[in-house]
N, CA, C and O atoms as a GROMACS GRO file, in nm:
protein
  292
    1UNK      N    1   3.507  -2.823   4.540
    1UNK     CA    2   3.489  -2.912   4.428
    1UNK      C    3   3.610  -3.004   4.419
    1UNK      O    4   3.717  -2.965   4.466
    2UNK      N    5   3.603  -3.081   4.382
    2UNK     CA    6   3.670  -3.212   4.368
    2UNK      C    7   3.674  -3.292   4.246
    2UNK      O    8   3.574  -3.316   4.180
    3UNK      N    9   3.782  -3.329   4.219
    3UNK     CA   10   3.792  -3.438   4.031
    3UNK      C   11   3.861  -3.543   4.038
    3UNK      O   12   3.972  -3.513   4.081
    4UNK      N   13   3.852  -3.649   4.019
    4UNK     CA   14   3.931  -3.760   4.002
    4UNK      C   15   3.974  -3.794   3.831
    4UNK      O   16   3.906  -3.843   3.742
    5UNK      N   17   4.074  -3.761   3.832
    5UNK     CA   18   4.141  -3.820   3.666
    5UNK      C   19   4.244  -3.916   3.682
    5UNK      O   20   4.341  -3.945   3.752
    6UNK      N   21   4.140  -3.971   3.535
    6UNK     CA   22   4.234  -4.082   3.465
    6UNK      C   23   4.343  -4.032   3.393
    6UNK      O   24   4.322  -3.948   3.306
    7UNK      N   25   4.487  -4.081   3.423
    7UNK     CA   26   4.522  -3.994   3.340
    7UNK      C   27   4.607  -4.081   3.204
    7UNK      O   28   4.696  -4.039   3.130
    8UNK      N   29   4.561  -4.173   3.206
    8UNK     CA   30   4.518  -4.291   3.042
    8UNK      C   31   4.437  -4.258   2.989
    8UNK      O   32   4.446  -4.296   2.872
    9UNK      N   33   4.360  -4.208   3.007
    9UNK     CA   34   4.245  -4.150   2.936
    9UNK      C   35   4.237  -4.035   2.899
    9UNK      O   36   4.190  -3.996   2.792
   10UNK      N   37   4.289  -3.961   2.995
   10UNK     CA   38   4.291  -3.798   3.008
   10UNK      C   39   4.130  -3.762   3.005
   10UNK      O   40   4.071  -3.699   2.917
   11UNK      N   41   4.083  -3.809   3.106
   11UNK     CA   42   3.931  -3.753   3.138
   11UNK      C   43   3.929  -3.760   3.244
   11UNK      O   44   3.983  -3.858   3.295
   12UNK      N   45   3.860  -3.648   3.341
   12UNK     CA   46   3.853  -3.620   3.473
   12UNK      C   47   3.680  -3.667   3.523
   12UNK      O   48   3.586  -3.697   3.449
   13UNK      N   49   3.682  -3.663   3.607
   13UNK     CA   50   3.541  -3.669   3.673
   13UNK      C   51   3.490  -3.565   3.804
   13UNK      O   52   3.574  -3.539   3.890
   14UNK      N   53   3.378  -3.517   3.816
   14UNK     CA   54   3.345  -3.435   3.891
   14UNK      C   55   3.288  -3.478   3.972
   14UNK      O   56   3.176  -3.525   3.953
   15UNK      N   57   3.351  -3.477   4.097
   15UNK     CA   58   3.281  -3.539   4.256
   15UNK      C   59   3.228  -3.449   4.314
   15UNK      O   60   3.285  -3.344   4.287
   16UNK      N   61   3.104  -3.432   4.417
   16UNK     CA   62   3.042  -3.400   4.519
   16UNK      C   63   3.181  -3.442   4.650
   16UNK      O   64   3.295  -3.475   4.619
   17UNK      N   65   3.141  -3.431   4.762
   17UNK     CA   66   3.196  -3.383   4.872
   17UNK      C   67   3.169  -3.524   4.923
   17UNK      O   68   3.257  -3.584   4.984
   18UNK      N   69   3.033  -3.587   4.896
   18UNK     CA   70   3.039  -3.724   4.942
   18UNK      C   71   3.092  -3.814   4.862
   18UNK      O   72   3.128  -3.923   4.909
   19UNK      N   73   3.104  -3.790   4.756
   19UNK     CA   74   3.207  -3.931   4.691
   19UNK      C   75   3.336  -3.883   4.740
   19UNK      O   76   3.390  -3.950   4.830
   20UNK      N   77   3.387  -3.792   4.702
   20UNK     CA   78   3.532  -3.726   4.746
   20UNK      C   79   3.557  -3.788   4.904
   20UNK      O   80   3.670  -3.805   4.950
   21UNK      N   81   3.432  -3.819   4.976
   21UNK     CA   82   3.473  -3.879   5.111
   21UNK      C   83   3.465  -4.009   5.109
   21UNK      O   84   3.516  -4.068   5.205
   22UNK      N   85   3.380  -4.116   4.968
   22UNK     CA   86   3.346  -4.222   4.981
   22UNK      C   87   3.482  -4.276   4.940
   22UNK      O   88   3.520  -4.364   5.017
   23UNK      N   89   3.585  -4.241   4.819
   23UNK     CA   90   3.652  -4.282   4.767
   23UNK      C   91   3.822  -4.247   4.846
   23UNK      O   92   3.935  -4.284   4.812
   24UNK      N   93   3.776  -4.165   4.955
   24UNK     CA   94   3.908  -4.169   5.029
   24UNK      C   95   3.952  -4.246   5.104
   24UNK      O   96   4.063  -4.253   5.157
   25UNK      N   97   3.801  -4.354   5.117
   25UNK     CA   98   3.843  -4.518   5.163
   25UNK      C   99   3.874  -4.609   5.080
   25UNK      O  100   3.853  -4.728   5.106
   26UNK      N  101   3.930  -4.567   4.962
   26UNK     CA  102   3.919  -4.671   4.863
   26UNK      C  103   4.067  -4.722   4.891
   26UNK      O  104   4.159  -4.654   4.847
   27UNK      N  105   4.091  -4.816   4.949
   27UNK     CA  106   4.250  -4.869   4.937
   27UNK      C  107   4.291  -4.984   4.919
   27UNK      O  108   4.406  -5.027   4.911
   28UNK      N  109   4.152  -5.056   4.912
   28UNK     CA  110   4.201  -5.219   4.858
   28UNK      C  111   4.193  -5.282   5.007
   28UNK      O  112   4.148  -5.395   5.030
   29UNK      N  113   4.234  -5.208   5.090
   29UNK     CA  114   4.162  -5.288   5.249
   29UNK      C  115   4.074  -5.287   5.308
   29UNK      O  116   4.049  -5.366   5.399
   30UNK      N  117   4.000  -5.190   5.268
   30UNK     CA  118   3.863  -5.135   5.366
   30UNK      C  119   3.741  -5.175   5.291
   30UNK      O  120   3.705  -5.139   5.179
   31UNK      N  121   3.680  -5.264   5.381
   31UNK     CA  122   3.571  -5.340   5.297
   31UNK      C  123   3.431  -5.219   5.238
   31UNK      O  124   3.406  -5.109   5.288
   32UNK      N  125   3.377  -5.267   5.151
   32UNK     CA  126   3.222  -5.185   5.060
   32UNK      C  127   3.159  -5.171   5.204
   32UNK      O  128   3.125  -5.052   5.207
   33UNK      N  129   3.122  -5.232   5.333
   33UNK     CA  130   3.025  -5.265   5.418
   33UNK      C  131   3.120  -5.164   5.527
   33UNK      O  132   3.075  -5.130   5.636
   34UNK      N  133   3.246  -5.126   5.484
   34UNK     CA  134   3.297  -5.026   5.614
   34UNK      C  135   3.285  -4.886   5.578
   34UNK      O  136   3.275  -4.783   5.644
   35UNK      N  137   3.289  -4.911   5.461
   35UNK     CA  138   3.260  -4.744   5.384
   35UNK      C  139   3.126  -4.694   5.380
   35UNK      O  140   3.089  -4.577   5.390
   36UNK      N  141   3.064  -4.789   5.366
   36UNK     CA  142   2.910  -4.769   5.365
   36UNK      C  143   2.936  -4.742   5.549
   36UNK      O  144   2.899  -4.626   5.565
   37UNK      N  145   2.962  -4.775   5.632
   37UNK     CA  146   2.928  -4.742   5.769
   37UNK      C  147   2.981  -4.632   5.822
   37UNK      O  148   2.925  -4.564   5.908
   38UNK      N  149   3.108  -4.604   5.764
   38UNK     CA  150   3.156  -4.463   5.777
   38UNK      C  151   3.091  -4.347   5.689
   38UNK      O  152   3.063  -4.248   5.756
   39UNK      N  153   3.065  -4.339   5.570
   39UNK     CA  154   2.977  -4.247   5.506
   39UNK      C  155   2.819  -4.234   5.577
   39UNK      O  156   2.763  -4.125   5.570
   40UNK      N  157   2.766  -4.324   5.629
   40UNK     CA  158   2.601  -4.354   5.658
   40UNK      C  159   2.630  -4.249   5.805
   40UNK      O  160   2.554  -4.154   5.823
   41UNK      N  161   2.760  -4.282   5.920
   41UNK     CA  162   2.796  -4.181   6.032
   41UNK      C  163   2.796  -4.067   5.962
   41UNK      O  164   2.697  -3.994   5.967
   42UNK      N  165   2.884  -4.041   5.904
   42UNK     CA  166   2.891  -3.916   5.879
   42UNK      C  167   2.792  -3.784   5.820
   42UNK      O  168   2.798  -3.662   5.813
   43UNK      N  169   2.687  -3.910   5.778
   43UNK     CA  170   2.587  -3.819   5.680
   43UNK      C  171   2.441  -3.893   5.724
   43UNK      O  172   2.356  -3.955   5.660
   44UNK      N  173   2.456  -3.856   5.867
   44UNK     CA  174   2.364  -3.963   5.945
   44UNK      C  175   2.231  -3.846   5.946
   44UNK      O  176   2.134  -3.884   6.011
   45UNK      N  177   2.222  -3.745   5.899
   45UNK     CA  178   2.064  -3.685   5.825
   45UNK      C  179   2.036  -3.754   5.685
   45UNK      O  180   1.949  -3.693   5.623
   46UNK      N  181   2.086  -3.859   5.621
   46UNK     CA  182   2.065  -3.902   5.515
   46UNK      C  183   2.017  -4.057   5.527
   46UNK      O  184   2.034  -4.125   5.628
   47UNK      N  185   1.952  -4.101   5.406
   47UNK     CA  186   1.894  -4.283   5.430
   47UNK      C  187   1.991  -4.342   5.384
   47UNK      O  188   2.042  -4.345   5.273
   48UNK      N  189   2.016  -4.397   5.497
   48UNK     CA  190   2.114  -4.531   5.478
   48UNK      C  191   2.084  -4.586   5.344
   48UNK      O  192   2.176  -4.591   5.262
   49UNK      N  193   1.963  -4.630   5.310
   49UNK     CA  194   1.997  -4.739   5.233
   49UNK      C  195   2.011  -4.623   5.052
   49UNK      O  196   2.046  -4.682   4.949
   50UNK      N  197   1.985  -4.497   5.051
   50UNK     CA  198   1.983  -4.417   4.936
   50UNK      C  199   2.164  -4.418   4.989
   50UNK      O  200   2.202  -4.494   4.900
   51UNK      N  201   2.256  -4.396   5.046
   51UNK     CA  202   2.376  -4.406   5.093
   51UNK      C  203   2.441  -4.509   5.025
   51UNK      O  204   2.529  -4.482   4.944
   52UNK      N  205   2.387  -4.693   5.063
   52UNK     CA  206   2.415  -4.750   5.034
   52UNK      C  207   2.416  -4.774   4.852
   52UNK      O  208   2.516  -4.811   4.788
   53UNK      N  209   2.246  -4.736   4.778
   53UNK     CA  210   2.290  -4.758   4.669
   53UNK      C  211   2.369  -4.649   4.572
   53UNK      O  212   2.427  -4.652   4.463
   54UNK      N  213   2.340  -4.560   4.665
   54UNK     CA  214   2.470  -4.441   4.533
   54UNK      C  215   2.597  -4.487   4.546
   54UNK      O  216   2.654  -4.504   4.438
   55UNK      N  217   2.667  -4.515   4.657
   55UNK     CA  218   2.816  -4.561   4.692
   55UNK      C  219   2.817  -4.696   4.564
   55UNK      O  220   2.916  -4.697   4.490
   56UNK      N  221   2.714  -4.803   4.541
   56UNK     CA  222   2.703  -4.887   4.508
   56UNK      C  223   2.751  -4.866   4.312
   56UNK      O  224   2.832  -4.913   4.232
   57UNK      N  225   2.635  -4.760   4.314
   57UNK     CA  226   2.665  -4.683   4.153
   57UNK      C  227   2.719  -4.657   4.152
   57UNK      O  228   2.769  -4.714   4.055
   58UNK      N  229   2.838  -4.551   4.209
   58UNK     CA  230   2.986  -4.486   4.173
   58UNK      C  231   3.053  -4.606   4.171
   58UNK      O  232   3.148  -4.597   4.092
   59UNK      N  233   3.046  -4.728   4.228
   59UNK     CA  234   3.178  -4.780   4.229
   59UNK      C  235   3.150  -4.871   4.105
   59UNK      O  236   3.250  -4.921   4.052
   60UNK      N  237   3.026  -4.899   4.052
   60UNK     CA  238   2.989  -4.959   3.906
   60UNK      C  239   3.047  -4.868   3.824
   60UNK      O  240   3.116  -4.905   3.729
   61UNK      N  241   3.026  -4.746   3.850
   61UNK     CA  242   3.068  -4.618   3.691
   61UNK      C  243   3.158  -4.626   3.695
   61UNK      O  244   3.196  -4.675   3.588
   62UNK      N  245   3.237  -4.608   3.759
   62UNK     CA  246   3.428  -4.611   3.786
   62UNK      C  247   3.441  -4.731   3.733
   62UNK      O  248   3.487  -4.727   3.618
   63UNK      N  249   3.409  -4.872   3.788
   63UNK     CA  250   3.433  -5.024   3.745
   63UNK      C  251   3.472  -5.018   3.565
   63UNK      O  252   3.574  -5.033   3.498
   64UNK      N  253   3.303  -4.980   3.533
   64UNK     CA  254   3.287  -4.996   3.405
   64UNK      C  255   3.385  -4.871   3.302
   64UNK      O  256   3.376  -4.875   3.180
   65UNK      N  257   3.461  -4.784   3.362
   65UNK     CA  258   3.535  -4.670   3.271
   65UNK      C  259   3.659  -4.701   3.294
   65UNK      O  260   3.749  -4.650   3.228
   66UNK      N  261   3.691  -4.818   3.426
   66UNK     CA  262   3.819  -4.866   3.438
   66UNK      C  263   3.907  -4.774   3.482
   66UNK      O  264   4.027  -4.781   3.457
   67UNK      N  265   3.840  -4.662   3.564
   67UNK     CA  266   3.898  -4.568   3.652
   67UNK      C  267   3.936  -4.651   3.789
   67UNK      O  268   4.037  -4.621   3.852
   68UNK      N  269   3.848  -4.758   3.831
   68UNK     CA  270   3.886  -4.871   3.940
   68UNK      C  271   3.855  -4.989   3.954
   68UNK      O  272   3.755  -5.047   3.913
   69UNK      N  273   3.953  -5.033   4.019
   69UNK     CA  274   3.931  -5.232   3.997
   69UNK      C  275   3.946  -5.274   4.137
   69UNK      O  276   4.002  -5.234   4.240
   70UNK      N  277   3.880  -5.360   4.102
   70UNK     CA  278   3.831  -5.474   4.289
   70UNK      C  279   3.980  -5.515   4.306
   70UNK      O  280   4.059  -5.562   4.225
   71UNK      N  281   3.991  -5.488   4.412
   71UNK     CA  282   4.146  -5.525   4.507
   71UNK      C  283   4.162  -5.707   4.516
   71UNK      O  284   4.067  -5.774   4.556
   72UNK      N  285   4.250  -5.748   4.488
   72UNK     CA  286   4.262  -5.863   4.439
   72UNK      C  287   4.309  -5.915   4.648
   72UNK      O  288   4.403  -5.869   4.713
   73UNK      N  289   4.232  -5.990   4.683
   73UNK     CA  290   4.238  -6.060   4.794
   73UNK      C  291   4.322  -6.158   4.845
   73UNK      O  292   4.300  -6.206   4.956
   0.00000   0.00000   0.00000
């Protein structure tokens, strides 16, 4: 099991094993379209495109709780 906390907030979140792997690319360099290609390998018994839109929702829920922000380019 796995948690990501805010700790401005002091609220944690409970990850699965695939976000815990989606968000260990999160670094501000690695593009949405490389993570999606490394998660889709790795979990290549799964549909790409159900891959693509959950990665898509976590990174909206996080956006919107301000747990993470788009890497400024």
């Amino acid at each position: 099991m796995y948690w990501l906390f805010d700790i401005e907030e002091g609220t944690y979140f409970d990850l699965n094993e695939v976000s815990h792997f989606e968000l260990s690319f999160f670094d501000g360099k690695t593009s949405f379209a490389e993570i999606c290609e490394k998660v889709i390998s790795k979990y290549n018994d799964e549909d790409p495109q159900a891959i693509t839109r959950d990665l898509k929702e976590l990174i909206e829920n996080l956006q919107k709780k301000g747990v993470i922000i788009e890497a400024q380019k």
